[in-house]
C-alpha positions in Angstrom: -44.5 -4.1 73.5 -43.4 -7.4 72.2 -39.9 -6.2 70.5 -38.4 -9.0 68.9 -34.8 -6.8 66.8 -31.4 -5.8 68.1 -30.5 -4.5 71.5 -31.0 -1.1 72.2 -28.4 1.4 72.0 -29.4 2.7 75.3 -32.4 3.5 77.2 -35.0 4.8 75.3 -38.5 3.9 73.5 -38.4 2.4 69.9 -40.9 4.7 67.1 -42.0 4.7 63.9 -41.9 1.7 62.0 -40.3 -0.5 64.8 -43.0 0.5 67.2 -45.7 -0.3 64.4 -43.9 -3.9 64.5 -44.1 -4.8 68.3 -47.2 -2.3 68.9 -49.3 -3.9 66.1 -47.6 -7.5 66.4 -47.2 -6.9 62.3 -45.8 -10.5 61.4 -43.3 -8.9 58.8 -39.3 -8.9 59.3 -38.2 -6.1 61.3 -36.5 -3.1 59.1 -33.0 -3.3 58.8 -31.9 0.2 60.2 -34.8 1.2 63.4 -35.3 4.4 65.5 -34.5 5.1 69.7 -36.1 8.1 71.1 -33.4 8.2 74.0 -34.8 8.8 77.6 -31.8 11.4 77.6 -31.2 14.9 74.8 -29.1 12.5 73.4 -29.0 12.3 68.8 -26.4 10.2 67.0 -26.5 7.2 64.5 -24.9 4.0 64.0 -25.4 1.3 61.5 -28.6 -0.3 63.4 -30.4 2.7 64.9 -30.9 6.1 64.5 -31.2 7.2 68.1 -33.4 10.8 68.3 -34.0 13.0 71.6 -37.0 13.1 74.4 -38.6 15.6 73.1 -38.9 14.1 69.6 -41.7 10.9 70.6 -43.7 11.1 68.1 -46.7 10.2 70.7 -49.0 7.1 71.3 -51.1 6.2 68.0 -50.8 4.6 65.3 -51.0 7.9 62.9 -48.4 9.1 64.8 -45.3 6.1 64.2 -46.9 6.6 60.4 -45.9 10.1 60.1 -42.4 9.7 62.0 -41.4 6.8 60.0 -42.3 8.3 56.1 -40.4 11.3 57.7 -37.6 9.8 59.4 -36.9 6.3 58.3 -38.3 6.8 54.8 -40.4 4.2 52.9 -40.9 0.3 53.9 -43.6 -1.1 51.6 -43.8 -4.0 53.7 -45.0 -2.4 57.4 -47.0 0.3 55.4 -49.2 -2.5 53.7 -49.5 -4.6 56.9 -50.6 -1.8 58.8 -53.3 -1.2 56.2 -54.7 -4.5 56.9 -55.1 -3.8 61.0 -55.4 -0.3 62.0 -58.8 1.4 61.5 -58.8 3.5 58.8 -60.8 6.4 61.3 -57.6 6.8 62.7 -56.0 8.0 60.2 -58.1 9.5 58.2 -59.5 12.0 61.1 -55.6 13.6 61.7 -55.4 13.8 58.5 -58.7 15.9 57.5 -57.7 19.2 56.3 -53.7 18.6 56.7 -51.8 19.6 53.3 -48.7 18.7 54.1 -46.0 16.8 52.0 -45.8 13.7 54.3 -49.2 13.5 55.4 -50.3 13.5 51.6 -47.4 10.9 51.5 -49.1 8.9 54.0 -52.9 9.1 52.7 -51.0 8.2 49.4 -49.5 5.5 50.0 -52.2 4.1 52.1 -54.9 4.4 49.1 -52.4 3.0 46.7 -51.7 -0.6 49.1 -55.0 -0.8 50.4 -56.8 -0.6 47.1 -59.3 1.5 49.4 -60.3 5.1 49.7 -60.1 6.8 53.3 -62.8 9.4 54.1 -61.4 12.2 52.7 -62.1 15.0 49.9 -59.9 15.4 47.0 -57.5 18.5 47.9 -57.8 21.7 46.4 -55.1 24.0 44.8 -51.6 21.9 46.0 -48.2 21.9 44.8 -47.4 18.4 43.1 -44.8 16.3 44.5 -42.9 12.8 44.7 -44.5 9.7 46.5 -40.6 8.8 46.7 -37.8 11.5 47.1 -35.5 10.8 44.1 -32.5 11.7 46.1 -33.6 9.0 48.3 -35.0 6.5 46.5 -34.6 5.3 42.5 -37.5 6.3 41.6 -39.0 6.8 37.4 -38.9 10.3 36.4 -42.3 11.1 35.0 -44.9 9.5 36.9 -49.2 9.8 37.3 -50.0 12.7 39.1 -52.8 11.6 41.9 -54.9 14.8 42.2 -56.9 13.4 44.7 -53.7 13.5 47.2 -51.6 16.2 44.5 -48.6 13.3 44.3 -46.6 12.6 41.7 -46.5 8.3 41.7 -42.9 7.9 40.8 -42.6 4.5 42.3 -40.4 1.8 39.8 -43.4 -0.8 40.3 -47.0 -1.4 41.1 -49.1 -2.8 44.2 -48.5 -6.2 42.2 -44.8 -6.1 42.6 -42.8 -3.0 43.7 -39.2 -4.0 45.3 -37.3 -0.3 46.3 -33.5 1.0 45.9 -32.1 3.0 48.1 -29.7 6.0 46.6 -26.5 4.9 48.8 -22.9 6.4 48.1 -21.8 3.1 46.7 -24.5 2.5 43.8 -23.9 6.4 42.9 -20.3 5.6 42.1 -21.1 2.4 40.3 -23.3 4.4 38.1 -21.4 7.7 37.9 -18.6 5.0 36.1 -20.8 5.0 33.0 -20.2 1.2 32.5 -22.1 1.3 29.1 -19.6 3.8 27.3 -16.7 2.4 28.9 -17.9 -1.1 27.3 -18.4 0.6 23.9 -15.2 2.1 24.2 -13.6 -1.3 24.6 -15.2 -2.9 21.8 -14.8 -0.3 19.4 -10.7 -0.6 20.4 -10.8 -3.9 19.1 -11.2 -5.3 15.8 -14.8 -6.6 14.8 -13.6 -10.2 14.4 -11.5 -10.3 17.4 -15.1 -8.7 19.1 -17.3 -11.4 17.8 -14.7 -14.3 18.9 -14.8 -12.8 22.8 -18.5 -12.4 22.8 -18.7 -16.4 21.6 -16.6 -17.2 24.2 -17.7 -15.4 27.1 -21.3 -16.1 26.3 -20.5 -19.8 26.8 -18.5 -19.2 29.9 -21.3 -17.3 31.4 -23.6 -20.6 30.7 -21.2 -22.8 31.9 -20.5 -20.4 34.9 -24.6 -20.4 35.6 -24.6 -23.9 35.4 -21.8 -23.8 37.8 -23.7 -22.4 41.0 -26.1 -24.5 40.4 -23.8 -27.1 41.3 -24.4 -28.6 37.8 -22.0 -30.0 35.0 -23.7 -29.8 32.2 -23.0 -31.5 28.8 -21.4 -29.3 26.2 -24.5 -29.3 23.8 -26.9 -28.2 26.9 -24.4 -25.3 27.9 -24.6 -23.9 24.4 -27.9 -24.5 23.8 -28.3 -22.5 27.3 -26.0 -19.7 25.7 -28.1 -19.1 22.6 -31.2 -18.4 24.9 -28.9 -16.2 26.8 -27.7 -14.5 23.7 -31.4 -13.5 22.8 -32.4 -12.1 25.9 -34.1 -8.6 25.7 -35.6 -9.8 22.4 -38.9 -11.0 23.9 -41.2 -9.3 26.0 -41.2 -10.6 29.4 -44.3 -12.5 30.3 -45.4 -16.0 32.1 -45.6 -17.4 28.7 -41.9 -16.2 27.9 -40.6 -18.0 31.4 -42.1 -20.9 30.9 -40.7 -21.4 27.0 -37.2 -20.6 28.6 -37.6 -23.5 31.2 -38.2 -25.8 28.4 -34.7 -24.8 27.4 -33.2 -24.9 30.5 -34.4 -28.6 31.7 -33.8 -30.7 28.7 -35.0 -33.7 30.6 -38.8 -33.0 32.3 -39.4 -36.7 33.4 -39.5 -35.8 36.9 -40.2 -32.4 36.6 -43.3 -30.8 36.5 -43.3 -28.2 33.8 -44.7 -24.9 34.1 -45.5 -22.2 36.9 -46.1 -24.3 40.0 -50.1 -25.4 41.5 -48.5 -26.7 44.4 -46.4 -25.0 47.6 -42.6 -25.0 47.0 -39.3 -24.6 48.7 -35.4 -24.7 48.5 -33.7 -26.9 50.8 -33.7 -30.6 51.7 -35.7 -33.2 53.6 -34.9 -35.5 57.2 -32.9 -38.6 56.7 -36.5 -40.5 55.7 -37.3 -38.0 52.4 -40.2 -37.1 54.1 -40.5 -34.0 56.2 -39.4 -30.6 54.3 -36.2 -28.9 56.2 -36.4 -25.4 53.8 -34.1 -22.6 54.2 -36.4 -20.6 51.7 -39.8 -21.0 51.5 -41.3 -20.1 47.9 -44.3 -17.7 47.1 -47.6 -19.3 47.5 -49.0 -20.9 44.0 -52.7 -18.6 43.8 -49.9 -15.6 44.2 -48.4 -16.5 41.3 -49.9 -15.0 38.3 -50.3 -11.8 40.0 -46.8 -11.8 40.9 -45.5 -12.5 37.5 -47.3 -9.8 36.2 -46.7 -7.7 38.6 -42.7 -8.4 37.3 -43.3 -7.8 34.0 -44.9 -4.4 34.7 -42.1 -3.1 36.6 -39.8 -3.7 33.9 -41.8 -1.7 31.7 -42.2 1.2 34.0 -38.9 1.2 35.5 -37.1 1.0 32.4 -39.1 3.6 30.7 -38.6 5.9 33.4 -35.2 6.1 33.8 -34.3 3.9 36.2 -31.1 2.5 36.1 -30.9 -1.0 34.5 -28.4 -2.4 36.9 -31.5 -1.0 39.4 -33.7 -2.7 37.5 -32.2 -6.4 36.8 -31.3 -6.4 40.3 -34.5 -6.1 41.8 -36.5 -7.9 39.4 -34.0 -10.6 39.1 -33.6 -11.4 42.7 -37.4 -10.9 43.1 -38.1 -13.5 40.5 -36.0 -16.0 42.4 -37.5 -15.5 45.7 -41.0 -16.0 44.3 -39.3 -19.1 42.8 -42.2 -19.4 40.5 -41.5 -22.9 39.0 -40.5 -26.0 40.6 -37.1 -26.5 38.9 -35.0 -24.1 36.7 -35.3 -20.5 38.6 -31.6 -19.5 39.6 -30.8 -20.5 36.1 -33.8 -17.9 35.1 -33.0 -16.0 37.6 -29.7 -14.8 36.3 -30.7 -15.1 32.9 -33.0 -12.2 33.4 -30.0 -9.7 34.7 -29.1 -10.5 30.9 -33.3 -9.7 29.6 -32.9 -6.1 31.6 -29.7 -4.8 31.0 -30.2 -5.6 27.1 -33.8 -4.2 27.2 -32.1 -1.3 28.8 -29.7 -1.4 26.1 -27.2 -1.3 28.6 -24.8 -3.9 26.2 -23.0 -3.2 23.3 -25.0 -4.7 20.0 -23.9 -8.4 19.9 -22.4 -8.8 23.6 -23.5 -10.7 26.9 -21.9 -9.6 30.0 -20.4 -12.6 31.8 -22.0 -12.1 35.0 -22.5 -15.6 36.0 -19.1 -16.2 36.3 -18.6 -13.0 38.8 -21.2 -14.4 40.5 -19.6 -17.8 40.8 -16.0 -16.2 42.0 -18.0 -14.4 44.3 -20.6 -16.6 45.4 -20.1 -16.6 49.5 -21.3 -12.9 48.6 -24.0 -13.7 46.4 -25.7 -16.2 48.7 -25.3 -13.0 51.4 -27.5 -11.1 49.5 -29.9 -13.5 48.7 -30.2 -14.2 52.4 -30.7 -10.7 53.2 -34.2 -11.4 52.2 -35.2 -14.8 52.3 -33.8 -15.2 55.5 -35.6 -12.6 58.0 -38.9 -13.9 56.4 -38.7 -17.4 57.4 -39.7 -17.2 60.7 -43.6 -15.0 59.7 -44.6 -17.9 57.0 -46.8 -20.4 58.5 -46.3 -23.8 57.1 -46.5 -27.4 57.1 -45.3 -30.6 55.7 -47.5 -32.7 52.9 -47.3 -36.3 52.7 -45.5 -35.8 49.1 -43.1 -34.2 50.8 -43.5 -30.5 50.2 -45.1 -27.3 52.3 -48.3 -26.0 51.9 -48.2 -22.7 52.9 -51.1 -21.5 55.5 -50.7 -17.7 55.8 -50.8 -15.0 53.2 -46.9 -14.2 52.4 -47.4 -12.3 49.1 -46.2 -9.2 51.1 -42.8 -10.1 51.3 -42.3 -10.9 47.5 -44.1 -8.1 46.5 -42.2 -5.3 48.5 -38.9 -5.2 49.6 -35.6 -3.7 50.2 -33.4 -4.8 47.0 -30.7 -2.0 47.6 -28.4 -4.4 48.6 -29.1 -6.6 45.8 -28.6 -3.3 43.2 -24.7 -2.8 45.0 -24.1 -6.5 44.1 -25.3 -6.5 40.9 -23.6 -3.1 40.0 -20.3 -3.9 40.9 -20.2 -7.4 39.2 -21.2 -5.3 36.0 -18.2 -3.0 36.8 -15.8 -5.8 37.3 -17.2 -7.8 34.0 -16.9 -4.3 32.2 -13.7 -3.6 33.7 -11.7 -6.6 34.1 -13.3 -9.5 32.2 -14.0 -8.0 28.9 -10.6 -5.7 28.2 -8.8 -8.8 29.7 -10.9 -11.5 27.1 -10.3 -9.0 24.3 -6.3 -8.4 25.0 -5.8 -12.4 25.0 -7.4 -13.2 21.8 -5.4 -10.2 20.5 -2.3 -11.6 21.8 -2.9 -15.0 20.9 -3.5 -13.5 17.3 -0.1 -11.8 17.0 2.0 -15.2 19.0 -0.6 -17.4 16.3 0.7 -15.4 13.4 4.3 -15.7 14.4 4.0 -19.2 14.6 2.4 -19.4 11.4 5.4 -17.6 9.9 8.2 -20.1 11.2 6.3 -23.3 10.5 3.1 -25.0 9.6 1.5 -26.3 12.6 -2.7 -26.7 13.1 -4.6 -24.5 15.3 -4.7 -26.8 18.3 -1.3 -27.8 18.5 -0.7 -23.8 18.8 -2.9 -24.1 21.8 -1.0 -26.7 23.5 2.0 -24.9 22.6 0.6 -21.5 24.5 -0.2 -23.6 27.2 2.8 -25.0 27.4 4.6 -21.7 27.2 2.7 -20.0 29.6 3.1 -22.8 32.3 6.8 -22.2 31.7 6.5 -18.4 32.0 7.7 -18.4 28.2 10.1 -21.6 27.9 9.5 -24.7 26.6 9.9 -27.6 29.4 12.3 -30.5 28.6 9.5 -32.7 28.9 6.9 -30.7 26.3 10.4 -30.9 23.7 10.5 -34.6 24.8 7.2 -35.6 23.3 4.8 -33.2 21.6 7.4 -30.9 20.2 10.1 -32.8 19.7 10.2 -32.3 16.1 11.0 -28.8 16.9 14.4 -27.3 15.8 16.6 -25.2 18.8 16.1 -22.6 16.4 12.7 -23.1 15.8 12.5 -23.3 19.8 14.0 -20.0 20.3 12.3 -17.9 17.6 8.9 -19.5 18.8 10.2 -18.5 22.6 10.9 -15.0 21.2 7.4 -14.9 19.4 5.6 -15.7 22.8 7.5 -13.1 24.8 6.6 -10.3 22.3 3.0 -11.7 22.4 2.6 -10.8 25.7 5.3 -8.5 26.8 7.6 -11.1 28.7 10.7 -9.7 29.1 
């Protein structure tokens, strides 16, 4: 067996999907969590293995790892499909001849519904219905098809085109047990309507420049607003190939050197050898003929998650970071990329009327995490793409990689996204809100002492503020040295009432 993941816990024989890995020499990234059946009566778990005794060895085929991984190690998309591609379908559709039961049915379903193909079996008869994904397990929509052929219930968020899957984990279950849509409401309806609309303005052009930002870009002020419109409409268009491509037209204002448009070439993130020749990627992009089918397959899921329940954080996460590994155009994705956590959450009608979350700029405070997660991915599947260098400098891709943009595990992507939408919800919007609020009241004071314009009140704040509430000699030395003591101390006074210095 040509086991290529983490040391074993102890002595024992890897199962289920790990041994489908080595056994089948499936060129697909190892799962991230794998099964030991311990040479000893030995059962316990850690983070890397569950580790299951003697007498529990599933056996020596193929059928057999199939059925102990759907019932121990749950669903991986990924080995499920390759598996469909190499094992003969005799063997598992002979065990499987009269059998009824609920991870069997699992099995034959799944298989059908990757392989496009139907195994050599007769419909079954009077069954019970149930899930192709356990909900508790799994976020999964809440009506789905029901298969009579196999009597399951296809509750999967996606299609064979594109169908990344969430985990249920403790964290995500307390990020969405928050209710992070009322608690936003409940801050905007606190706040006055014009003091609303001013912190919606403002954080929607933070969040551009913050986008920009992790792109490594400065970008002029006109091109970071003009970038913030097009994130203030997102969820009013339907998502579509036509859609992304209009909305990298506004995010590359100068195409010279860019070809527009989904990509008919290879692609890649990373950098070239000293000469500007030879490709050095750290990520290698989906191959161009995959594309359309992809893209589609992205714009169904959001349609069928959404409509069935699933959570939009869910949703935005795995579509959003999906988008971004198939890195469908050749300039322009991360910006997309994070645009569309904005498309889902506001087709989800996840936002109050009239508000972008500023994600971007969590993202940006936390972006040692973000790149994290979207190495979790990109990273493991590296080494199974077969590639080489052009003479313009890019890849052309020589094996079929559409498997790992289709399916895979975005439950670490879902905790990210979830808990920058609690801190934006919890932290960044009350806090933008109570500012403007208390600029308001220390503006209004002003007002009433003298007649000074808007800006100069903003250098005074700033003045005050780096002087936790006094003037500095040097600020009543130039700019505000027409100021009165006594116009100095009730304007001090003002500002400490403002916000609470005391």
């Amino acid at each position: 067996m040509n086991f290529y993941g983490p040391n074993r816990p102890g002595p024992g024989r890897i199962a289920g999907y790990g041994w489908l890995v080595s056994e089948l020499a499936l060129r697909v990234p190892m799962p991230r969590r794998l099964s030991l059946v311990s040479d000893h009566h030995e059962r316990r778990s850690d983070p890397e293995w569950e580790v299951f005794r003697s007498e529990q060895w599933p056996g020596e085929a193929v059928f057999d790892h199939l059925m102990f991984a759907i019932k121990n190690e749950g669903i991986d998309l990924r080995v499920l499909h390759e598996v469909t591609k190499v094992a003969d379908p005799s063997e598992i559709s002979q065990p499987l001849a009269g059998t009824t039961g609920l991870f069997a049915r699992r099995l034959w379903f799944f298989w059908e519904w990757l392989s496009n193909e139907r195994l050599d079996l007769p419909d079954l008869g009077k069954v019970k219905y149930e899930p192709a994904l356990n909900p508790d397990e799994y976020f999964a929509i809440e009506f789905g098809n029901r298969s009579a052929r196999h009597k399951i219930i296809d509750n999967l968020p996606g299609t064979p085109a594109f169908c990344p899957l969430v985990q249920r984990t403790s964290r995500l279950d307390q990020l969405i047990a928050r209710q992070l849509p009322t608690r936003a409401r409940e801050v905007v309806e606190k706040a006055p309507q014009h003091i609303v609309s001013r912190a919606a303005a403002f954080l929607l052009l933070e969040d551009s420049k913050a986008s920009f930002a992790i792109e490594q870009e400065r970008p002029e002020p006109q091109r970071a607003a003009r970038w913030a419109r097009a994130i203030n409409e997102a969820g009013s268009q339907q998502l579509s190939q036509s859609e992304l491509e209009r909305l990298q037209q506004v995010v590359l204002q100068d195409a010279r050197f860019v070809k527009m448009g989904v990509r008919n070439e290879g692609g890649f993130i990373g950098g070239h050898t000293r000469d500007g020749k030879t490709p050095v990627p750290v990520h290698i992009s989906a191959r161009h003929k995959d594309l359309a089918d992809l893209l589609e397959g992205i714009a169904l899921y959001e349609g069928r998650a959404l409509e069935g329940g699933v959570d939009p954080m869910v949703v935005a996460a795995a579509l959003s970071f999906g988008f971004v590994y198939i890195h469908p155009f050749e300039d322009g994705n991360g910006r997309l990329h994070r645009y569309l956590l904005h498309h889902v959450l506001a087709r989800g009608g996840f936002n109050p009327a009239g508000l972008v979350f500023p994600i971007s700029v969590v993202v940006h405070r936390r972006i040692k995490e973000y790149s994290e997660v979207l190495k979790s991915v990109s990273g493991p599947m590296m080494e199974f793409i077969d590639w080489q260098p052009t003479e313009q400098g890019n890849v052309e891709i020589l094996s079929d990689t559409a498997v790992f943009y289709r399916f895979f595990d975005s439950t670490m992507h879902a905790e990210f996204v979830a808990d920058c939408v609690r801190e934006t919800v919890e932290q960044h919007l009350p806090k933008e809100i109570d500012y403007i609020e208390r600029y308001d009241r220390f503006k209004s004071s002003v007002d009433a002492i003298l007649d000074m314009p808007a800006r100069k009140v903003d250098l005074l704040r700033g003045f005050l503020e780096q002087g936790n509430g006094k003037l500095s000699s040097l600020a009543l030395g130039k700019e505000f040295s027409a100021l009165t003591q006594k116009e100095v101390a009730l304007i001090e006074k003002a500002y400490e009432v403002a916000w609470s210095l005391a």
